[in-house]
C-alpha positions in Angstrom: 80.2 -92.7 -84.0 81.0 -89.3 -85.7 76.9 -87.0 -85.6 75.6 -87.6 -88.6 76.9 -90.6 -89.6 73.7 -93.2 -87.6 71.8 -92.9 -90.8 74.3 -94.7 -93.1 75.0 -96.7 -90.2 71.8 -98.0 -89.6 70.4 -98.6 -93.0 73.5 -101.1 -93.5 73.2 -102.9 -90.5 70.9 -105.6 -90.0 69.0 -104.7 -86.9 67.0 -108.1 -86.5 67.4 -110.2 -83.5 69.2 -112.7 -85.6 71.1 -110.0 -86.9 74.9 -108.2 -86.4 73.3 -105.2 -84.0 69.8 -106.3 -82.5 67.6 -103.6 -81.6 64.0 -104.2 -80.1 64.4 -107.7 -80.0 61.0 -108.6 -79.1 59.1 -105.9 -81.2 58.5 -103.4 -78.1 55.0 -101.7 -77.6 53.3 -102.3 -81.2 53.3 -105.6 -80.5 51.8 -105.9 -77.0 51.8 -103.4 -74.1 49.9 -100.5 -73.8 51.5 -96.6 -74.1 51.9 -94.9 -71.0 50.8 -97.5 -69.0 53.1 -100.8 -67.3 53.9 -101.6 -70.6 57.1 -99.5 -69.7 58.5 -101.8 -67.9 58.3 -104.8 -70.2 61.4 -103.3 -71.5 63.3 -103.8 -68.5 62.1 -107.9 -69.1 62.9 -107.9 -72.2 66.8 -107.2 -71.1 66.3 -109.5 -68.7 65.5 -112.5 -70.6 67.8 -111.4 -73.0 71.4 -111.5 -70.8 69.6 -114.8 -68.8 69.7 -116.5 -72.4 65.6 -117.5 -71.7 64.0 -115.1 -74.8 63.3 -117.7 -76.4 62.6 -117.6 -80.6 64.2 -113.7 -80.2 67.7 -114.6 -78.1 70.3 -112.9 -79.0 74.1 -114.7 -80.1 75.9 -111.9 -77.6 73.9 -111.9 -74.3 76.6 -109.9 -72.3 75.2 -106.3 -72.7 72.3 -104.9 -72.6 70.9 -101.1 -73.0 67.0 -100.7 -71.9 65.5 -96.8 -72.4 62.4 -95.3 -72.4 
């Protein structure tokens, strides 16, 4: 993608985990976890269950890839 252009991008993109480009699929740390703690990791799960097909409610349509950061 061409810098600058992520804004656009990503305001016309639904980002949902039902959506076209999921992002945080299971609502990361300000839903559970605590900040600088394990909570890291639950990331790394997250991906997991994600490419295993076993998130549940959040599973994604495309389970091939996965990126985890933090």
């Amino acid at each position: 993608m061409p810098k600058g252009e992520i804004g656009p991008f990503y305001e016309s993109t639904n980002t949902r985990y039902n959506g076209d480009f999921p992002i945080n699929t299971d609502g990361g740390q300000l839903s559970s976890g605590q900040p600088g703690l394990a909570g890291g990791f639950r990331h790394v799960v997250e991906g997991a269950r994600q490419i295993m097909g076993k998130a549940g409610v959040r599973q994604i349509a495309r389970n091939d890839l996965g990126l985890v950061n933090g």
